[in-house]
C-alpha positions in Angstrom: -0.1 -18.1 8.7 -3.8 -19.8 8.6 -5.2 -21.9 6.6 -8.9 -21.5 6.3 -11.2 -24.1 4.7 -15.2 -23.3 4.9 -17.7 -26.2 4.2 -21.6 -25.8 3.5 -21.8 -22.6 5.3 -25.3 -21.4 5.9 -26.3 -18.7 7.9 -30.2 -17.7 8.8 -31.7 -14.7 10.6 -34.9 -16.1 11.5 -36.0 -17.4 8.1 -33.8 -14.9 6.2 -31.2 -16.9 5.0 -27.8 -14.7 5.2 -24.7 -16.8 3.8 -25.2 -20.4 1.7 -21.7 -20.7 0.8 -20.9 -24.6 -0.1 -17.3 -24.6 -0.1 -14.5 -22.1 -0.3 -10.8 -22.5 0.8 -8.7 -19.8 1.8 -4.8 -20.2 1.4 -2.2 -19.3 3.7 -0.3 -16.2 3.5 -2.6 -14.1 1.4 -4.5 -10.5 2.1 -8.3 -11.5 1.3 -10.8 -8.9 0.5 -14.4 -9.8 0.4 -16.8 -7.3 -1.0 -20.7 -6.8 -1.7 -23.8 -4.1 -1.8 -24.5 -3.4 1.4 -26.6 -6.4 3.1 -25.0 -8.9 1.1 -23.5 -10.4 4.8 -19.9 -9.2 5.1 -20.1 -8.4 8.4 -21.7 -11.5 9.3 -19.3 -13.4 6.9 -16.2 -12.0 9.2 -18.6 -13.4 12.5 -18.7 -16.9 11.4 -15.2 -16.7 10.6 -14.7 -16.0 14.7 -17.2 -18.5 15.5 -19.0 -15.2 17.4 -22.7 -16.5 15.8 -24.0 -19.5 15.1 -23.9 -21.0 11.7 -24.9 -24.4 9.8 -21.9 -26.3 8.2 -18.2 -26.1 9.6 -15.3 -23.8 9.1 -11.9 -25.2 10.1 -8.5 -22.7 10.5 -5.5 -24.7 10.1 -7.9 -27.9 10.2 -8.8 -27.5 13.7 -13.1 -26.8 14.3 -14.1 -23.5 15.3 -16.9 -25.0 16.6 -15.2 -27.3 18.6 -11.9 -26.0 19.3 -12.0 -22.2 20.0 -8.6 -22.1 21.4 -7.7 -21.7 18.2 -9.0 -18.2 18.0 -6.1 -17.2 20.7 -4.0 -15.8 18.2 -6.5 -13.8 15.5 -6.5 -10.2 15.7 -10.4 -9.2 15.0 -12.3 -5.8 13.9 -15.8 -6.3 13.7 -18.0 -2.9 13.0 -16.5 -0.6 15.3 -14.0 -0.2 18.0 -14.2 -2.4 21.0 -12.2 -0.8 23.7 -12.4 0.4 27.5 -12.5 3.8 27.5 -11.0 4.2 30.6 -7.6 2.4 29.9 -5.2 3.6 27.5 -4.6 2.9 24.4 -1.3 1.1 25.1 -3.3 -0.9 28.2 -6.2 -1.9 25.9 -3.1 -3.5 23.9 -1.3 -5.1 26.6 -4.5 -6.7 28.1 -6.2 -8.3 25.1 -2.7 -9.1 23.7 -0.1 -11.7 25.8 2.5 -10.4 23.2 3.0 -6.8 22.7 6.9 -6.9 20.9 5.2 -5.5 17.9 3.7 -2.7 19.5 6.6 0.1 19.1 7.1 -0.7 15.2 3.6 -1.3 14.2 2.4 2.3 16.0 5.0 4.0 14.2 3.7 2.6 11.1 0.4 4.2 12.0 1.3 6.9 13.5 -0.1 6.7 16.9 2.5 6.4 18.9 1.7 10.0 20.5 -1.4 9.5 21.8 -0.7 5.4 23.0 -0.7 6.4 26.9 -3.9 8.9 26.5 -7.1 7.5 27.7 -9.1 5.8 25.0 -12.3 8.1 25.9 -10.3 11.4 24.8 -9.9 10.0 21.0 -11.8 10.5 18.4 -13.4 8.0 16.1 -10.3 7.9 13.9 -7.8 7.5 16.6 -10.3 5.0 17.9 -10.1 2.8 14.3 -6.8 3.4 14.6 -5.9 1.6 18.0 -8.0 -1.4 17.7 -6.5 -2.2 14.1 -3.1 -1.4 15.8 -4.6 -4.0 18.4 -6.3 -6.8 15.8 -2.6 -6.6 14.0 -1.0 -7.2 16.9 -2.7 -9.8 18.2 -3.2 -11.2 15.0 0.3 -13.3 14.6 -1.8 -16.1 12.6 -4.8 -14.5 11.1 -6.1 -10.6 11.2 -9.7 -10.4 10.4 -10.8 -6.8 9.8 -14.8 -5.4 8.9 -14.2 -2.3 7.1 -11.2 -0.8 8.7 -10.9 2.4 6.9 -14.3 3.4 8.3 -13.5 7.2 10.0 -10.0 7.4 8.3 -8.5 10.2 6.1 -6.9 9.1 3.1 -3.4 9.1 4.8 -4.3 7.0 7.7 -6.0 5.0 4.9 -2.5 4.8 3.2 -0.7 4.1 6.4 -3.3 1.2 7.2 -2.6 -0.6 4.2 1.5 -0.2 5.2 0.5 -1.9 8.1 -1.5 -4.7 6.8 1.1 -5.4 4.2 3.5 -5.9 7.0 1.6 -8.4 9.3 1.1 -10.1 6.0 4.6 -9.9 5.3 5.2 -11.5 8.8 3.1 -14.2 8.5 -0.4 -13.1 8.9 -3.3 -14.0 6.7 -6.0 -10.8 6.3 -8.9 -11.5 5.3 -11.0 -7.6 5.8 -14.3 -6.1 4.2 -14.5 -2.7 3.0 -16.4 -0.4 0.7 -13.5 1.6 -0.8 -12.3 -0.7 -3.9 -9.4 0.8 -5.3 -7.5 1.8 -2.6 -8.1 -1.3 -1.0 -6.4 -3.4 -3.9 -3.3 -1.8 -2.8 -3.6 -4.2 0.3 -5.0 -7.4 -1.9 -4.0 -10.7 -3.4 -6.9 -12.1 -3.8 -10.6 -10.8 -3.8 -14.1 -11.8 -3.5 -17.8 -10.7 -3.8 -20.8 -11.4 -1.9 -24.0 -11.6 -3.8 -27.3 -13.7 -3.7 -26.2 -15.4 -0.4 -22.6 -16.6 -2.2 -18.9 -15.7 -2.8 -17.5 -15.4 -6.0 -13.7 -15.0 -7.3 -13.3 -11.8 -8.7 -9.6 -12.0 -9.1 -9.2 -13.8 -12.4 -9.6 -11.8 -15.3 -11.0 -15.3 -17.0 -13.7 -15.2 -14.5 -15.2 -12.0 -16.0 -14.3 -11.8 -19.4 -10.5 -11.9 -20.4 -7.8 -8.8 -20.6 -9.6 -5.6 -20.7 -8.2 -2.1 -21.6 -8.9 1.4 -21.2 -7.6 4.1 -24.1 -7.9 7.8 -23.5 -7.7 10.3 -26.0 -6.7 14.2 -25.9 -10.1 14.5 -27.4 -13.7 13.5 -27.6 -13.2 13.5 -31.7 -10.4 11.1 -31.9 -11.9 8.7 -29.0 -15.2 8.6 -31.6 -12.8 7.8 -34.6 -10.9 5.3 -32.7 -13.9 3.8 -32.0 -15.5 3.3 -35.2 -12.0 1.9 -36.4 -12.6 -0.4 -33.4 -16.1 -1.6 -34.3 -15.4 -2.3 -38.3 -12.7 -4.7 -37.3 -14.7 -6.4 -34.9 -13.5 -5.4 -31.6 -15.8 -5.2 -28.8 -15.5 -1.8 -27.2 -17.5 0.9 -25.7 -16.8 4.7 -26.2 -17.3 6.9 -23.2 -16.2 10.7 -23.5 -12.4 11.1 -24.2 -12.3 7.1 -23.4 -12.6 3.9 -25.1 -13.2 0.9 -23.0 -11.3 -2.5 -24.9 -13.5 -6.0 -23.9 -12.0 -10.0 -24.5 -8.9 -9.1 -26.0 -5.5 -10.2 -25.2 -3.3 -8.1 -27.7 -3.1 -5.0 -27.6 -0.8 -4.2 -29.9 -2.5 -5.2 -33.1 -5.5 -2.3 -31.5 -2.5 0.5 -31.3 -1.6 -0.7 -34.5 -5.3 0.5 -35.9 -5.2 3.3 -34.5 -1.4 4.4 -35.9 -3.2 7.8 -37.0 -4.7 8.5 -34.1 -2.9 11.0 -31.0 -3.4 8.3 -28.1 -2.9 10.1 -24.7 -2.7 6.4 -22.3 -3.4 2.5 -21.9 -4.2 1.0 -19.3 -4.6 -2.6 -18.5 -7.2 -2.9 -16.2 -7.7 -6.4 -16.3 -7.3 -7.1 -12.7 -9.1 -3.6 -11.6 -10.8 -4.5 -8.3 -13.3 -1.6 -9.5 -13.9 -3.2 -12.8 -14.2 -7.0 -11.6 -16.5 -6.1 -8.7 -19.3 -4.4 -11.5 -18.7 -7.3 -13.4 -19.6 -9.5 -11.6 -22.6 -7.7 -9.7 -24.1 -8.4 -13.1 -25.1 -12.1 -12.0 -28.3 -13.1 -11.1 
């Protein structure tokens, strides 16, 4: 497991300031998304993290410098962007070089389900089998810390699935992931805690608190009873918006007493979606 503590991080291209994060601490043990527009510095984010560009300000992994003490990177499994393999080798020899131990190897292809094409050349995969290997790779090497940059970029939605097996396993045996990506929900099956990136800063999007309180979603069989539903709503003061067959419920931490309006009414489902990755992440884009 690492510990990662970050302290007035700044990062410039030229005069663009990137990142101006002043501090942020990043338990142990935990599967960290970060998230943000396109831009927003993810990517570079993850660089910092590796020390692999220049930054102001000082990030520490288990209290020891980046800066000053790369040695520490020895054992953090990395993704940054794309693939970085030799083509020539294999994928089981790209493996066994970058990584001094491989006993995860057998179990962790399974998991992904490349163990058929390990001892093929890396230049006869394609971009998915490519993702693939070098995440097979940053998890292996990663016995302390797995740092991934979108890694369900040129994966079908059951390599996807078998990706987030993975990552819940290297957590599982000790590993702290912190990864970027663009596709929310499924990604929140791989999550503990999550942040965004906006206006140069991180913010916690994990705590319903942090962006407004318990919040529901009711669907109805029918666009008629979602509209009655929500007038009931709105004459007893509950904050809600109607959309189609669905009413969306805003600061409120009992739902019962809202069921209990709407006795009369056919209600089809409830769902909590308090802690929706989807529904934090467009909440807080709304800062300035």
């Amino acid at each position: 497991m690492a510990n990662i503590e970050i302290q007035n991080l700044q990062k410039y291209y030229g005069k663009n300031l990137v990142l101006d994060i002043p501090s942020i601490n990043f338990q142990s043990g935990n599967s960290i998304g970060v998230f943000g527009a396109n831009g927003s510095g993810k990517s570079t984010f993850i660089k910092c993290l590796t020390g692999l560009v220049p930054f102001n300000g000082k990030i520490t992994i288990d209290n020891k410098d980046i800066s000053k003490e790369p040695s520490i990177m020895t054992n953090v499994g990395l993704l940054i962007e794309e693939p970085a393999l030799y083509k020539d080798l294999t994928g089981r020899k790209n493996i066994e070089y970058f990584c001094k131990d491989t006993s995860k190897l057998t179990e962790y292809a399974k998991i992904l389900d490349v163990s058929d094409i390990l001892d093929r050349k890396v230049r006869s995969y394609s971009l998915g089998m490519c993702q693939k290997i070098a995440i097979l790779l940053a998890c292996i090497k990663g016995k302390n810390l797995i740092l991934l940059d979108e890694p369900f970029n040129c994966l079908d939605i059951i390599s996807v699935e078998k990706v987030i097996d993975l990552m819940n396993l290297c957590k599982k045996n000790g590993s702290t992931i912190i990864f970027t990506s663009h596709q929310l929900e499924i990604s929140q099956k791989a999550l503990d805690i999550y942040y965004l990136l906006k206006n140069n800063q991180i913010y916690d999007c994990t705590a319903p608190h942090i962006v407004g309180g318990k919040k529901f979603i009711i669907e109805f069989f029918n666009k008629k009873s979602a509209y009655l539903a929500y007038t009931l709503l709105k004459e007893n003061n509950y904050e809600c918006v109607l959309d189609d067959f669905y009413i969306k419920i805003l600061n409120n931490t009992n739902i019962q007493k809202i069921v209990n309006i709407l006795d009369e009414l056919d209600i089809k489902k409830i769902e909590d979606i308090s802690y929706s990755i989807k529904e934090s992440y467009l909440e807080m884009e709304n800062i300035k």
